[in-house]
C-alpha positions as CSV (number, residue, x, y, z in Angstrom):
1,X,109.2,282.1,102.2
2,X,105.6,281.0,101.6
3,X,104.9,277.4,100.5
4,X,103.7,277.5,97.0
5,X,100.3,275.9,96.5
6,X,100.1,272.5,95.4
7,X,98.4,271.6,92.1
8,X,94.7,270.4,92.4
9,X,94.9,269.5,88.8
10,X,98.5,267.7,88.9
11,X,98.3,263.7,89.4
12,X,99.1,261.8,92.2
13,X,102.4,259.8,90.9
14,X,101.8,256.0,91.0
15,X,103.4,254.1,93.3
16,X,105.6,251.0,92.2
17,X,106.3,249.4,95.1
18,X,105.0,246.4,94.2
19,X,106.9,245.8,91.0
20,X,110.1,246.7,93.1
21,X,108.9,244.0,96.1
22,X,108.1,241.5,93.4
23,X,110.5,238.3,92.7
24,X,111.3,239.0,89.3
25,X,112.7,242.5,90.1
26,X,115.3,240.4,92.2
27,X,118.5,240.5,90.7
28,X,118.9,236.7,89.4
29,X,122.5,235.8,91.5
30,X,120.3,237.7,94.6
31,X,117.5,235.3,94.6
32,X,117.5,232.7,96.7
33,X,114.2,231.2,95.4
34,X,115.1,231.6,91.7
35,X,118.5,229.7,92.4
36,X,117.0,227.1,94.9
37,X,114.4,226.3,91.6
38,X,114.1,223.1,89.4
39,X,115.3,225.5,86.7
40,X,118.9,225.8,88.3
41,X,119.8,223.0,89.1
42,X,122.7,223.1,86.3
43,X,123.8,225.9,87.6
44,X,124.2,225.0,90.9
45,X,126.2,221.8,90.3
46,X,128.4,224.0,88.6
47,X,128.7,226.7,91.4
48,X,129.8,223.9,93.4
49,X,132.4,222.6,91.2
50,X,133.7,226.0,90.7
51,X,134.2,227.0,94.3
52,X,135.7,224.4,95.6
53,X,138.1,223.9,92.4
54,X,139.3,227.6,92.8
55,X,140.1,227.3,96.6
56,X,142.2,223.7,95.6
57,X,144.4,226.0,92.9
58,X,144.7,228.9,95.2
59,X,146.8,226.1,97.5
60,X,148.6,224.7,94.6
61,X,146.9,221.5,95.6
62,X,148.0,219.6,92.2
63,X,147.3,216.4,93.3
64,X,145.6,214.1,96.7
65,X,145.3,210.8,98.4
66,X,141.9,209.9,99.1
67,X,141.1,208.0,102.4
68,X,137.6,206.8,103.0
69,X,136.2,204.6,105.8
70,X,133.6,204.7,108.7
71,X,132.5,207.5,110.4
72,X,131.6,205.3,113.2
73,X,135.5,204.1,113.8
74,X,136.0,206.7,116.7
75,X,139.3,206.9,118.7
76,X,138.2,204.8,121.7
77,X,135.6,203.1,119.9
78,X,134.9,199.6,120.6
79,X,136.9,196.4,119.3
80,X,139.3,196.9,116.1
81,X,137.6,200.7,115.6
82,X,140.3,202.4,118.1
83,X,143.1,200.4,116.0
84,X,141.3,201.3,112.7
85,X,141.6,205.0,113.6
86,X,145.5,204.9,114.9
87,X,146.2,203.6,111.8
88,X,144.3,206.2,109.4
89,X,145.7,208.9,111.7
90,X,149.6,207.6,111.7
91,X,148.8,207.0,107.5
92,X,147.8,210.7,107.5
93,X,150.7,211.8,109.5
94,X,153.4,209.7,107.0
95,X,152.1,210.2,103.6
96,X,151.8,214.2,104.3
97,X,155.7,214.1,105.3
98,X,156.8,211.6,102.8
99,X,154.2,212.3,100.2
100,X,154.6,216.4,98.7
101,X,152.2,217.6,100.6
102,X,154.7,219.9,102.9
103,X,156.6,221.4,100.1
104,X,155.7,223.4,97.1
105,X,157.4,222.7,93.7
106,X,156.8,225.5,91.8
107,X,153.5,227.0,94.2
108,X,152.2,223.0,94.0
109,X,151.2,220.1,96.1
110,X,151.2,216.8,96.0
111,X,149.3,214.2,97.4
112,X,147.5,216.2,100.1
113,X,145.3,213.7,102.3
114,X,141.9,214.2,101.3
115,X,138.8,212.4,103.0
116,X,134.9,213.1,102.9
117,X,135.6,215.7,106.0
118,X,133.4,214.1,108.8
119,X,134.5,212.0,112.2
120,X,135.9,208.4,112.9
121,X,138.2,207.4,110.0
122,X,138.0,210.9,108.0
123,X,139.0,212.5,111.1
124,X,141.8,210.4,112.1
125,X,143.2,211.1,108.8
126,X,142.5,214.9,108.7
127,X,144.3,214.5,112.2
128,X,147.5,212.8,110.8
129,X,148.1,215.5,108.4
130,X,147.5,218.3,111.1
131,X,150.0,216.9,112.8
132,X,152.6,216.6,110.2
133,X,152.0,220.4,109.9
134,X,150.4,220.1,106.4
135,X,147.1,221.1,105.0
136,X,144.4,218.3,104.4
137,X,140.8,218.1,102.3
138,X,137.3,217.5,103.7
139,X,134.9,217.2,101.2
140,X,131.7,217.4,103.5
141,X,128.0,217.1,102.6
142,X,125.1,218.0,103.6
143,X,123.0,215.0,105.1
144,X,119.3,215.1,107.0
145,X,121.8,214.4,110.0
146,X,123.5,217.5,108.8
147,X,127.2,216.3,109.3
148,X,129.7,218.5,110.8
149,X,133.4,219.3,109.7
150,X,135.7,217.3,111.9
151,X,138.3,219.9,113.7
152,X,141.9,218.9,111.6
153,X,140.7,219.7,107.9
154,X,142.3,222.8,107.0
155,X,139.5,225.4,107.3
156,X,140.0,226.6,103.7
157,X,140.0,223.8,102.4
158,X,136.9,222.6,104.2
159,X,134.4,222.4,101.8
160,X,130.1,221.2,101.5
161,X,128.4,220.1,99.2
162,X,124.9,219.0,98.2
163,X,125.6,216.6,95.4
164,X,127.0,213.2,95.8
165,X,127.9,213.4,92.2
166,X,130.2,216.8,92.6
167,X,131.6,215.5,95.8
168,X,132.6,212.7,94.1
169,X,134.0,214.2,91.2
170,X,136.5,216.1,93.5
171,X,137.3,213.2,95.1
172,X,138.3,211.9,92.3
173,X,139.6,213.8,89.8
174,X,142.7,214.8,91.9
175,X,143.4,211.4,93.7
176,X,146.7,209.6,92.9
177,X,146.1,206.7,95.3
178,X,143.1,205.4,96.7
179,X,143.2,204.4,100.5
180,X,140.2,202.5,102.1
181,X,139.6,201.5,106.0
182,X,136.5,199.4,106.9
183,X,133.3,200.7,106.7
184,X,129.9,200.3,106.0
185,X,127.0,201.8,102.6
186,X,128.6,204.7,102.1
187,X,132.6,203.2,101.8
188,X,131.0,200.7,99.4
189,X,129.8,203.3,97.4
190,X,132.6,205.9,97.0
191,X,135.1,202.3,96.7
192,X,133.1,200.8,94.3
193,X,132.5,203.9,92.0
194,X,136.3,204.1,91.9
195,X,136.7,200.4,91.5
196,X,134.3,201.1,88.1
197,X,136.1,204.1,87.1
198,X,139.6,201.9,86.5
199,X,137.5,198.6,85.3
200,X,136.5,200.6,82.8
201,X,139.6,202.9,82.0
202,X,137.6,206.4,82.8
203,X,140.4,206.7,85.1
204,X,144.0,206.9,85.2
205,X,145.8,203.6,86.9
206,X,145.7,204.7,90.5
207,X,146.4,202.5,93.2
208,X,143.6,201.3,96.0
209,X,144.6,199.9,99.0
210,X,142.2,198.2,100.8
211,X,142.9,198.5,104.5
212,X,142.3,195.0,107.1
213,X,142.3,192.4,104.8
214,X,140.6,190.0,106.9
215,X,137.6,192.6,107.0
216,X,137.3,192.9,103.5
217,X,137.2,189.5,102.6
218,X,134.9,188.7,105.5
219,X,132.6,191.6,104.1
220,X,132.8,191.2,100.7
221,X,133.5,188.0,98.1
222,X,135.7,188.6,95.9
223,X,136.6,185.5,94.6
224,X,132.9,184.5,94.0
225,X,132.3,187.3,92.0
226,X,135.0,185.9,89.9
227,X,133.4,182.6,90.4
228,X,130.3,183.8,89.3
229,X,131.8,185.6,86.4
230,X,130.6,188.8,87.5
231,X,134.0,189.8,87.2
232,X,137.1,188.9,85.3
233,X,139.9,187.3,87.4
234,X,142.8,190.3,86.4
235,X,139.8,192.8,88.4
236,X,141.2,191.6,91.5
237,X,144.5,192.6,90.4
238,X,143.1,196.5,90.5
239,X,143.4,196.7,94.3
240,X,146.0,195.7,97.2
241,X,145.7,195.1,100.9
242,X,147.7,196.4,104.2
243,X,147.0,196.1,107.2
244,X,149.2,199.0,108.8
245,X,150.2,202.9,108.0
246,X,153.3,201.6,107.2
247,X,152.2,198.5,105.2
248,X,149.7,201.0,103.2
249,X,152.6,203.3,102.6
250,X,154.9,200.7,101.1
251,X,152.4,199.2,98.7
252,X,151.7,203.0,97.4
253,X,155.8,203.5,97.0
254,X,155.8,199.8,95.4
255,X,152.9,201.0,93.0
256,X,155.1,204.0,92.0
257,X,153.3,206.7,93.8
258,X,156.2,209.6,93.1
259,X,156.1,209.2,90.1
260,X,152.2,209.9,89.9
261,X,152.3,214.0,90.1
């Protein structure tokens, strides 16, 4: 069959390959510029809330027990750090056998050990729980010294972030006890805006244990910021200290903990 002569007349279709390369073609949830923009910023702060919250009710995780503290407290690190560490990890291991975290009442958990997901205390908490058999929280984020998951979270429930803020948020808004080993700027901060949080009633009366009394009040005065009035003198009242996994436990049962669900 012969080839039927082509049209000298017809036109030469334009091409649109460069409306079909360009960025605005891009389907908007397939564009990594567009949702890396100024202009999104909204929307990623709420991507990251919604992840991780959907991955926390897929494992019925109704409620937590936060444990922050030094990243730098390693397992054989020097002077009170390898002590530090035994204790998170023992306090890991008891409050996810005593606590709800093993059982599921109805499909849900309760307070599942939670920590900020990187080494030294977090870890040794993380570790605890692993080896109670129960599933644990690390609530990681992304740092210039990008910081790695430590190997005991449970992997889907390993999360990263980019905001503080979020992070913080799920740290929060699940915790019903607060527990705190030594550490350094970034314990202050994630202590402090929970110590703010029940100062000013935006949160519900959790406890906070301060762990290593002798640390704390070495690192931080207390009494003269009641001195100085930069606090009133019940503030003191909003936190308790222990100095063991077993001491930390008992002051959480004292402050009514199973009853907090």
């Amino acid at each position: 069959m012969s080839k039927r002569p082509s049209d000298p007349d017809r036109p030469t279709p334009a091409s649109n390959a460069a409306q079909m390369a360009s960025p605005s073609f891009r389907l908007p949830e397939l564009d990594q510029d567009f949702l890396l923009g100024d202009s999104t910023r909204g929307v990623r702060l709420m991507l990251e809330y919604a992840k991780a919250e959907e991955a926390l009710r897929a494992w019925g995780v109704r409620s937590t027990l936060v444990v922050f503290g030094s990243a730098r407290a390693t397992e054989d690190g020097p002077g009170r750090h390898a002590g530090w560490y035994a204790q998170a990890r023992e306090f890991g291991r008891i409050a996810s056998q005593r606590g709800g975290a093993l059982t599921e009442h109805g499909g849900l958990r309760d307070n599942v050990i939670a920590t900020g997901g990187g080494p030294g205390i977090m870890e040794a908490a993380n570790r605890g729980a692993a080896e109670a058999g129960a599933p644990s929280i690390g609530f990681n984020i992304t740092l210039p010294h990008e910081q790695e998951p430590n190997a005991y979270s449970t992997p889907a429930l390993t999360f990263r972030f980019h905001y503080f803020a979020m992070r913080k948020m799920h740290l929060a808004m699940r915790a019903n006890a607060l527990v705190v080993f030594p550490g350094g700027f970034g314990t202050f901060d994630e202590l402090f805006e929970l110590l703010t949080l029940r100062q000013t009633g935006k949160s519900t009366a959790l406890p906070i244990v301060l762990v290593d009394q002798a640390y704390w009040r070495a690192v931080i005065g207390f009494d003269a910021l009641v001195e100085h009035g930069m606090i009133g003198a019940r503030d003191v009242e909003l936190f308790h200290f222990a100095d063991t996994a077993e001491d930390i436990w008992s002051v959480l049962a004292t402050q009514g903990l199973n009853h907090r669900s």
